[in-house]
VEXKOLLO-788891 format. One line per field, with one value per residue (C-alpha): x, y, z; residue in one letter. Coordinates in nm, 3 decimals. Example, Ala and Ser with C-alpha at 12.3 -4.5 7.8 and 13.67 -1.06 7.14 Angstrom:
X [1.230 1.367]
Y [-0.450 -0.106]
Z [0.780 0.714]
aa [A S]
***
This chain:
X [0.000 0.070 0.196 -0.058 0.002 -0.211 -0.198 -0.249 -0.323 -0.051 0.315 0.078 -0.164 0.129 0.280 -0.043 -0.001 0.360 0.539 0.865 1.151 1.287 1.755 1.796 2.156 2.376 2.432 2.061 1.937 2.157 2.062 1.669 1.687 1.885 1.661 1.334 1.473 1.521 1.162 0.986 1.220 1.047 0.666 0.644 0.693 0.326 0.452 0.490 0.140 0.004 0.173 0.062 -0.287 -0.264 -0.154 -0.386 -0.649 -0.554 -0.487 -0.790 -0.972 -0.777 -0.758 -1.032 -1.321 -1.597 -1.831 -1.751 -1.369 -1.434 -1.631 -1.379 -1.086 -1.258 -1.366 -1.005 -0.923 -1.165 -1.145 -0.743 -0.840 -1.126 -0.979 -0.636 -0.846 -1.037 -0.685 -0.547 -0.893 -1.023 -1.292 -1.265 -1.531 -1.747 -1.596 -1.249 -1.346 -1.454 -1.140 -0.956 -1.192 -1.189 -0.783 -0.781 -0.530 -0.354 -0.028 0.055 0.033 0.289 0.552 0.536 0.830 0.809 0.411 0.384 0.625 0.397 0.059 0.237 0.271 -0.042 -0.236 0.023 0.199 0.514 0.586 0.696 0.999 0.999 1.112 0.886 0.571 0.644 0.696 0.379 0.156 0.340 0.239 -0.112 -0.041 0.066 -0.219 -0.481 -0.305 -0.299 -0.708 -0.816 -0.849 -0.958 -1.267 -1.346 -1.339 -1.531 -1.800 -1.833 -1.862 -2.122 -2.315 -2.296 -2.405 -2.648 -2.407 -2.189 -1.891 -1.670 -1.674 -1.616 -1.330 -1.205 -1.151 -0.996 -0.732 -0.616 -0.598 -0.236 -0.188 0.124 0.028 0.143 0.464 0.510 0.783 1.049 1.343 1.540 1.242 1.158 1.530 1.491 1.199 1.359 1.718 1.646 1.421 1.032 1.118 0.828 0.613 0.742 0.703 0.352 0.253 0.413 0.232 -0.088 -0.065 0.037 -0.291 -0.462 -0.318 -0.359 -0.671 -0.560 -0.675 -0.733 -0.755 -1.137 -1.218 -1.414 -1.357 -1.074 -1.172 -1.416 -1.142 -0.889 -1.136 -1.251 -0.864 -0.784 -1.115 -0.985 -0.623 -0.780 -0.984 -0.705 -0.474 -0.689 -0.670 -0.355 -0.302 -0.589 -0.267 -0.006 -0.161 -0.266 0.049 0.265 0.312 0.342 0.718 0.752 0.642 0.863 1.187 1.072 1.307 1.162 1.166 0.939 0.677 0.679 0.588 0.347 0.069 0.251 -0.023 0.006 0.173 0.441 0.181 0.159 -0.008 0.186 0.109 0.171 0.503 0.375 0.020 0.166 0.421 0.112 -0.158 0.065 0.413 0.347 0.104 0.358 0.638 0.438 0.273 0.648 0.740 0.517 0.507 0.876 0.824 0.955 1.087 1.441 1.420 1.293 1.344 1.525 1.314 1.553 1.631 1.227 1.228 1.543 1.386 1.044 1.299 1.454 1.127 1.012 1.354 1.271 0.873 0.940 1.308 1.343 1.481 1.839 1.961 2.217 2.116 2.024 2.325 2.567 2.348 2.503 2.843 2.875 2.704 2.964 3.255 3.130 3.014 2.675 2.307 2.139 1.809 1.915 2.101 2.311 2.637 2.649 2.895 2.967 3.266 3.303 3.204 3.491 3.757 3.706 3.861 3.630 3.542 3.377 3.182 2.794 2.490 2.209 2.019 2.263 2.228 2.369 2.471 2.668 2.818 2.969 3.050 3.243 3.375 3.573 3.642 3.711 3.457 3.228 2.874 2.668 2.804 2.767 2.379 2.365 2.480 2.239 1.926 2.035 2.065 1.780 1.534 1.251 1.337 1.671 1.588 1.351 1.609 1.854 1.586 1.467 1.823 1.927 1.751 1.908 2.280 2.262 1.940 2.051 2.068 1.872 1.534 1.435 1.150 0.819 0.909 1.191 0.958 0.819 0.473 0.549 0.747 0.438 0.228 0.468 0.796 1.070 0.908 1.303 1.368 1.708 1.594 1.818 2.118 2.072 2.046 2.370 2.566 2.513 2.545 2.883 3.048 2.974 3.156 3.420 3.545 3.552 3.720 3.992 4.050 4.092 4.379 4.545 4.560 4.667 5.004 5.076 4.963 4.780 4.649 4.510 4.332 4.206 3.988 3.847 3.757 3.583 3.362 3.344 3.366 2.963 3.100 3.426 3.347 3.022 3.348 3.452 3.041 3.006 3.292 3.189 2.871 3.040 3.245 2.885 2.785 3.035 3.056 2.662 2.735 3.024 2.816 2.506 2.798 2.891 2.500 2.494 2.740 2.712 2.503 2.230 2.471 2.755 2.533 2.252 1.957 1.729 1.693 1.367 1.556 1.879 1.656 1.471 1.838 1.945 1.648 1.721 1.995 1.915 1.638 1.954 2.185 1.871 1.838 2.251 2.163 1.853 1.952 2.087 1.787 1.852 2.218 2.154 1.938 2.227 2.454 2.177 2.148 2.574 2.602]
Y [0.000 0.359 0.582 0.786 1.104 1.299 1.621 1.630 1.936 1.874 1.699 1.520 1.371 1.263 1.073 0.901 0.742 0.691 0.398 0.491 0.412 0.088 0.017 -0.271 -0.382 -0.658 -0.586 -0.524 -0.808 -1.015 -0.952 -0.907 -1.273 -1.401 -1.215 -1.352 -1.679 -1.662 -1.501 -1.811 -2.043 -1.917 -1.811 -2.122 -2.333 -2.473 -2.375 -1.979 -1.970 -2.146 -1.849 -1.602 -1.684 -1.666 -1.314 -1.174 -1.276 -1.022 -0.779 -0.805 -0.741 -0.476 -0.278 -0.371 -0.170 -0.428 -0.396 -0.750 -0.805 -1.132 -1.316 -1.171 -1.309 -1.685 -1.655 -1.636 -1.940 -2.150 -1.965 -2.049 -2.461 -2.435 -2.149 -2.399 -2.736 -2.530 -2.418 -2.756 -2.915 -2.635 -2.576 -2.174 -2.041 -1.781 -1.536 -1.586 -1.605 -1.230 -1.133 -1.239 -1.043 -0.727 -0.741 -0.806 -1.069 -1.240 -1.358 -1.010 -0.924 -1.222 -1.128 -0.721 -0.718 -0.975 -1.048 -1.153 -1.446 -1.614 -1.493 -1.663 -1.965 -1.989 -1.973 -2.269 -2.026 -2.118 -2.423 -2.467 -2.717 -2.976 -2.784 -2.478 -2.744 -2.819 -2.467 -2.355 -2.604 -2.484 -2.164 -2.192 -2.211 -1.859 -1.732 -1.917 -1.710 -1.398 -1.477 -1.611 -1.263 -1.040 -1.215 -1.258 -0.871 -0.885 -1.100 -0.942 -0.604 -0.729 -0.863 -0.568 -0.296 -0.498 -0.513 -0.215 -0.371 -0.039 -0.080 -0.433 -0.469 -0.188 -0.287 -0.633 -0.480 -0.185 -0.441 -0.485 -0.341 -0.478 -0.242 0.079 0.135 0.529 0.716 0.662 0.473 0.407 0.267 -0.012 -0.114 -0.167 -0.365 -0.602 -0.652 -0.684 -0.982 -0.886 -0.527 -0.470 -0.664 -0.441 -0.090 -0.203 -0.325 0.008 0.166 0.018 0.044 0.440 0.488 0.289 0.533 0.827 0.814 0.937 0.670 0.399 0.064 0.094 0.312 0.520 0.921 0.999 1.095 0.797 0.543 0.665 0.619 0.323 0.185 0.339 0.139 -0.169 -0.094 -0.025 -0.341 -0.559 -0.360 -0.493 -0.810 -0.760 -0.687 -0.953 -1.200 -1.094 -1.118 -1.477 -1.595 -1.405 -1.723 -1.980 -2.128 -2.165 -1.784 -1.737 -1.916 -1.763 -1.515 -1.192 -1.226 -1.581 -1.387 -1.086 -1.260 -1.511 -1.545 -1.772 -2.073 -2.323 -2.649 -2.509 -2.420 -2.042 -1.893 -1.612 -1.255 -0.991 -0.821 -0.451 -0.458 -0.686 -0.411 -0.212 -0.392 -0.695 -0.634 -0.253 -0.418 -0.731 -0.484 -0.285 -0.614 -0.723 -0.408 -0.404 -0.764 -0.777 -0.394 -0.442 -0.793 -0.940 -0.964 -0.585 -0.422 -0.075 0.169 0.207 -0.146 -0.165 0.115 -0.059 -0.334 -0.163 0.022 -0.309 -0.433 -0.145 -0.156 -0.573 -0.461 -0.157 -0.212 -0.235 -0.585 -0.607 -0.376 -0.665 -0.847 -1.148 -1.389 -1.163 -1.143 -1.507 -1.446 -1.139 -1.303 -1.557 -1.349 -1.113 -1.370 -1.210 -1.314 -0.979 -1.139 -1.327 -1.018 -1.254 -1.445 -1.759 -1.935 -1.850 -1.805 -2.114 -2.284 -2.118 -2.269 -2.597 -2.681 -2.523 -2.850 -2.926 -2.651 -2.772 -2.814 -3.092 -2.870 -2.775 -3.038 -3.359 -3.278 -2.934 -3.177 -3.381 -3.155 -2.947 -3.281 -3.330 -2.954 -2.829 -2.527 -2.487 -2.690 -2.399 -2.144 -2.400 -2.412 -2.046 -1.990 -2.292 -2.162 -1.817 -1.837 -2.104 -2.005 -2.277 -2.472 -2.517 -2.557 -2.850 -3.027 -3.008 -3.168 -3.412 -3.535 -3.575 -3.884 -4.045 -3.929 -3.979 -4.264 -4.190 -3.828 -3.709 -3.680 -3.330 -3.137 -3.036 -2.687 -2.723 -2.883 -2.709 -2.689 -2.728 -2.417 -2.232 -2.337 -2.450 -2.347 -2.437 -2.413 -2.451 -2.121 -1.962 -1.615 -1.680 -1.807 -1.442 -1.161 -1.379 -1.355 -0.961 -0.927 -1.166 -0.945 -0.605 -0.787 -0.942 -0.613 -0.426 -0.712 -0.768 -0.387 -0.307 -0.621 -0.488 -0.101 -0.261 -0.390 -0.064 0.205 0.096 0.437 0.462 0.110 0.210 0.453 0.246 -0.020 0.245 0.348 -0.046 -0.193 -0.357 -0.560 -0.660 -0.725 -1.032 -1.132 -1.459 -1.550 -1.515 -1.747 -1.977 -2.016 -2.005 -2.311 -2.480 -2.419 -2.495 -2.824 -2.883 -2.753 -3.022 -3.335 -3.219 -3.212 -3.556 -3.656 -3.471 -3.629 -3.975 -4.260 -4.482 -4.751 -4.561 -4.393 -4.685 -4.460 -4.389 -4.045 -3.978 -4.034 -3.831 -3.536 -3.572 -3.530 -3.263 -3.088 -3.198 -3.035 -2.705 -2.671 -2.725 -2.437 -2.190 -2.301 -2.234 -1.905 -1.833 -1.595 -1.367 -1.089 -1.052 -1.034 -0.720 -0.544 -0.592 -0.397 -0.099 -0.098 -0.082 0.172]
Z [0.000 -0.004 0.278 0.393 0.623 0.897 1.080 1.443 1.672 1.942 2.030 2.293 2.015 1.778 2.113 2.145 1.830 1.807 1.890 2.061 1.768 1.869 1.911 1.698 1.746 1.762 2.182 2.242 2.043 2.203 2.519 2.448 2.270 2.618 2.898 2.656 2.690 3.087 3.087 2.872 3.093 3.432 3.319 3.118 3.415 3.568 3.948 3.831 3.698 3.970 4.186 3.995 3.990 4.385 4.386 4.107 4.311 4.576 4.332 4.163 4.480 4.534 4.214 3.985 4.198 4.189 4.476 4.572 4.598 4.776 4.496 4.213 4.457 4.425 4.074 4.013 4.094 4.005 3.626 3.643 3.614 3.351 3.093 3.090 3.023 2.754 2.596 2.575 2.454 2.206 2.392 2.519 2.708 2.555 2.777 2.697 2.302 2.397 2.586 2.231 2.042 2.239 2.247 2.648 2.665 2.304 2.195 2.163 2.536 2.607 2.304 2.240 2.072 1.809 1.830 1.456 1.487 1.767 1.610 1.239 1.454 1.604 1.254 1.138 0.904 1.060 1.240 1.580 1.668 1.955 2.200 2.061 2.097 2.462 2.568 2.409 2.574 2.894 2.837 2.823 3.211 3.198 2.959 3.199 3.492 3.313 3.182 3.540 3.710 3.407 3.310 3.697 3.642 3.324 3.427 3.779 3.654 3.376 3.612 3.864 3.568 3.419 3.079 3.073 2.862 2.783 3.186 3.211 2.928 3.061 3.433 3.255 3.045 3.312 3.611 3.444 3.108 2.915 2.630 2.784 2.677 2.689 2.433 2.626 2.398 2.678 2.908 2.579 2.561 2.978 2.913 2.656 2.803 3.172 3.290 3.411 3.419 3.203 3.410 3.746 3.562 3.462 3.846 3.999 3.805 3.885 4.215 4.201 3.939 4.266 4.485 4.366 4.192 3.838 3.554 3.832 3.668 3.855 3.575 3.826 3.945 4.106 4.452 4.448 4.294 4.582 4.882 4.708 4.768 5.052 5.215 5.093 5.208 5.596 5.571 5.436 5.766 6.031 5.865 5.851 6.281 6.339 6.175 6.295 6.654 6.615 6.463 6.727 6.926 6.641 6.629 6.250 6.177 6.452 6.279 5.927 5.759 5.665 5.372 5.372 5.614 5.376 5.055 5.247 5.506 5.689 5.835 6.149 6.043 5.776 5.496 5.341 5.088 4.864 4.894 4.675 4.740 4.634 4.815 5.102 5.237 5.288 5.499 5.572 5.660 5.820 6.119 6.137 6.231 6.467 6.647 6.665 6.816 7.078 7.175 7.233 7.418 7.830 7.791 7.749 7.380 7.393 6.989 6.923 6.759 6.561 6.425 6.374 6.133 5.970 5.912 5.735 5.538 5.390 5.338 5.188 4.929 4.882 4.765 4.512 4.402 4.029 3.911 3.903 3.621 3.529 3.205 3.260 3.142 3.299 3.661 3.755 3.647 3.819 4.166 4.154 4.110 4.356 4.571 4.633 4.557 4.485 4.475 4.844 4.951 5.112 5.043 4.803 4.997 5.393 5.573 5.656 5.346 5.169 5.392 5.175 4.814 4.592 4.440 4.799 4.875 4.898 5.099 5.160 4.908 4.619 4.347 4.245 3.900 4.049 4.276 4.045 3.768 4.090 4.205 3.877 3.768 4.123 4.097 4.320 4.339 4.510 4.218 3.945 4.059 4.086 3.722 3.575 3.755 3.718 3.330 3.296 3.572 3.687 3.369 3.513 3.879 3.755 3.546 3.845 4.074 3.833 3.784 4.161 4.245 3.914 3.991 4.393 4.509 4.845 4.916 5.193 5.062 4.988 5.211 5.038 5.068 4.803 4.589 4.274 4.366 4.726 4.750 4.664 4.978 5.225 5.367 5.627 5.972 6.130 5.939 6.098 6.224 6.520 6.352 6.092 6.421 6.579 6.261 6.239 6.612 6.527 6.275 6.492 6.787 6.618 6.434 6.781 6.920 6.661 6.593 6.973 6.976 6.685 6.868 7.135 7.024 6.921 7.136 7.448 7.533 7.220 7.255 7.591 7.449 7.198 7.422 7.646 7.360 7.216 7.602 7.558 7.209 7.340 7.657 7.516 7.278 7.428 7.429 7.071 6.992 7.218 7.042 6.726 6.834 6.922 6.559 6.425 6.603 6.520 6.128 6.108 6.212 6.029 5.721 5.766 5.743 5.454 5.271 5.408 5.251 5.358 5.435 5.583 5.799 5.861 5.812 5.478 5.273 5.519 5.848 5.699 5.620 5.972 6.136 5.932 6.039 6.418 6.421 6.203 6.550 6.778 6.582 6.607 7.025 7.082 6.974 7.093 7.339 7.041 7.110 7.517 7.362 7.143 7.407 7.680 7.473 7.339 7.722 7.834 7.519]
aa [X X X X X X X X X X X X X X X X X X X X X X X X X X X X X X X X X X X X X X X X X X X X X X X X X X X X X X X X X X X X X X X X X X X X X X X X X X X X X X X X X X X X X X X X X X X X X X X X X X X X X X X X X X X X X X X X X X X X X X X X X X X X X X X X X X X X X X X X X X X X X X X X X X X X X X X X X X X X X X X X X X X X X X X X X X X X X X X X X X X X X X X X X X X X X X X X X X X X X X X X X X X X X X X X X X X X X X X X X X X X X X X X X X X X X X X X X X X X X X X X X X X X X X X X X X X X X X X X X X X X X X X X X X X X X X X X X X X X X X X X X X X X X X X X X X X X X X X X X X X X X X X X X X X X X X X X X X X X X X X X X X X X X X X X X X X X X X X X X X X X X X X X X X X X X X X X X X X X X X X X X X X X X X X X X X X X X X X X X X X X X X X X X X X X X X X X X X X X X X X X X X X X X X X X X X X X X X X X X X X X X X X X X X X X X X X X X X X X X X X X X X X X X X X X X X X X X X X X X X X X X X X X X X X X X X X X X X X X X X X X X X X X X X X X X X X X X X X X X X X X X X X X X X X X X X X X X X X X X X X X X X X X X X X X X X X X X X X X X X X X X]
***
């Protein structure tokens, strides 16, 4: 056809109908076609969809405006189950068949960048190889996810409006919109190169629309759309107190890390259901704190104001952080030359750990195929499993499980919690809260220790006022190493369990695990005095 031109009124209107110009080179391309590959590798995988559809529940309670948040919340999971079986059967609902037709959710949504390729495929212009065919019927997961909670929108509103569908499709396609994309160059290249950055823009941005008020997914006024939040925020809150009251006294919330309680309402018996990171902070993690607070307020275990606003401040960084900036096949690389998660904000390999030949350094949970492949190149296992899972995601983390009962029968078997779908609703009641406060309280005591020894050999008048200004940390000194001797004396035998086999040991995988476990509860006890600990010195300061 032939080029045909328009004149608009405004810079504004001609934005509106621009498409930001796209950088097409070998670098970006390159790492677009890597970080879509990680992307596919992690969405594709049944346990991320199965997530997913857990947490778009709460937001579409949340965001969509419906006047019954509850019902939309259920209808999301019961439509996950049914819109998948009519995927993989041919038979869609007539509600999704509309969602297609009004543009709510398509191939396009889940490939912006190269949509034709995946639409070609779909019609059977182009054909799909093996490994093409498996993904795809994986990732009718993901498009059931995505569907689940935008036609409980749809159909609630319907119903509540007596057929107002500008409303309804409307309410659908803003509860997360992967179509705005905005003019900014830059932003687009972000979006392509760095894993589910798109995906966190778009969810920030929901939740500021929420907010605020201005274009609010609800599609209502904006006074009325931020009351109508705000009233769902102060309900959710008092849920929120109500929970953390009740599960005050529980011993696995107790042992949880923060950053298992923050991304889950943590049940009795180890189970949990996940929690939306962005909405949780909010009416879940805000009342935790301040329960916290106060329940530890006049005794031994007694919380500095200070280290309570610390910790909201961390959890506020962990909820509305971008994703790492790092494209994606350099992320692992970098971690394990650094030696630094950034996702666990933690080391990969302790102090202790990297006292042993490379080639040795591994834990009951790092797989057998890192293991070996460490074993006989003398790298080590836990950075070999960083890399594969960090450059293959789930699909990686599944291959390594799938392959450790072939390469090692007799490993300790491997809790539910680490468990694909497991991980989703149950997690590690043993936890190591305990053994985390220590360690920090450990590295603040050993540096005033070892720094007032070293001033000491050199000017003693010198080192007698740092110990007067340090005295509280040195003088707890000999303490902390003593209970770093005790774990290190429990870490060492729950090694050689580890690493033993069934026969060697006379126990099976079950029993092994039990142990380990055992003794992961003993390490938390030796330093379960930690808190009284920390408020001793607050109090000598």
């Amino acid at each position: 056809g032939k080029p045909v031109f328009y004149e608009v009124q405004n810079e504004y209107d001609l934005l509106a109908f621009k498409q930001a110009p796209e950088v097409n080179n070998m670098l970006v391309n390159g790492l677009a076609a890597t970080s879509r590959f990680l992307r596919i590798s992690v969405t594709a995988m049944p346990p991320f969809a199965v997530k997913q559809v857990v947490e778009d529940a709460t937001r579409a309670a949340m965001y969509s405006g419906v006047e019954r948040p509850l019902v939309v919340a259920m209808k999301t999971l019961y439509n996950m189950p049914r819109i998948f079986f009519g995927e993989v059967l041919g038979r869609k609902s007539p509600a999704a068949k509309r969602m297609e037709e009004l543009g709510i959710v398509g191939d396009y949504d889940f490939n912006i960048y190269q949509p034709t390729n995946e639409i070609e495929k779909e019609i059977g212009a182009k054909s799909r190889g093996v490994a093409g065919r498996i993904f795809h019927t994986l990732e009718k997961f993901t498009k059931a996810s995505d569907l689940a909670a935008r036609m409980a929108v749809y159909e609630e509103t319907m119903r509540e409006t007596n057929g107002d569908e500008v409303l309804a499709q409307t309410r659908a396609r803003e509860l997360i919109n992967f179509q705005r994309r905005g003019s900014s160059g830059s932003m687009r290249v972000a979006a392509r190169v760095i894993p589910f950055f798109n995906a966190y823009a778009q969810g920030m941005d929901v939740l500021y629309r929420a907010a605020s008020g201005i274009d609010s997914s609800s599609a209502v006024e904006r006074t009325a759309a931020r009351r109508l939040f705000m009233g769902r925020v102060a309900m959710m809150s008092a849920l929120g107190f109500a929970y953390a009251i009740a599960m005050s006294d529980d011993e696995g919330y107790k042992n949880a890390t923060d950053d298992v309680r923050d991304s889950n309402w943590l049940l009795p018996n180890g189970y949990k259901l996940p929690s939306p990171k962005e909405l949780g902070f909010i009416y879940k993690v805000i009342p935790e704190r301040i329960v916290e607070y106060y329940r530890r307020s006049g005794t031994p275990e007694e919380q500095s104001a200070l280290d309570a606003l610390s910790g909201v401040v961390k959890a506020a960084y962990s909820a509305y952080s971008s994703p790492t900036t790092v494209p994606s096949y350099v992320r692992p690389i970098l971690e394990n030359m650094t030696n630094y998660s950034f996702f666990l904000q933690r080391e990969l390999e302790s102090a202790s750990m990297q006292r042993l030949q490379a080639g040795q350094r591994f834990t009951s949970s790092t797989s057998e195929l890192a293991k070996g492949i460490g074993e006989a190149t003398n790298v080590s296992p836990i950075k070999i499993d960083n890399l594969l899972k960090g450059m293959f995601g789930m699909a990686g983390s599944t291959t390594l499980l799938a392959t450790d009962a072939m390469l090692n029968p007799t490993r300790p078997d491997r809790p539910i919690y680490q468990m694909p779908f497991g991980s989703i609703f149950t997690y590690d009641t043993v936890g190591g809260r305990n053994k985390t406060e220590f360690y920090d309280l450990r590295e603040r005591v050993s540096q005033a220790d070892a720094t007032y020894k070293e001033i000491l050999k050199h000017d003693p008048e010198k080192a007698l006022k740092f110990y007067e200004e340090n005295a509280p940390l040195i003088a707890i000194a000999p303490q902390v190493n003593k209970s770093l001797k005790e774990l290190s004396d429990l870490r060492r035998l729950r090694t050689a369990i580890e690493r033993g086999t069934d026969d060697e040991l006379g126990v099976d995988g079950k029993e092994r695990r039990n142990m380990i476990d055992e003794l992961r509860g003993y390490e938390n006890e030796s330093v379960g005095y930690v808190r009284e600990l920390q408020k001793l010195v607050r109090d000598l300061e």
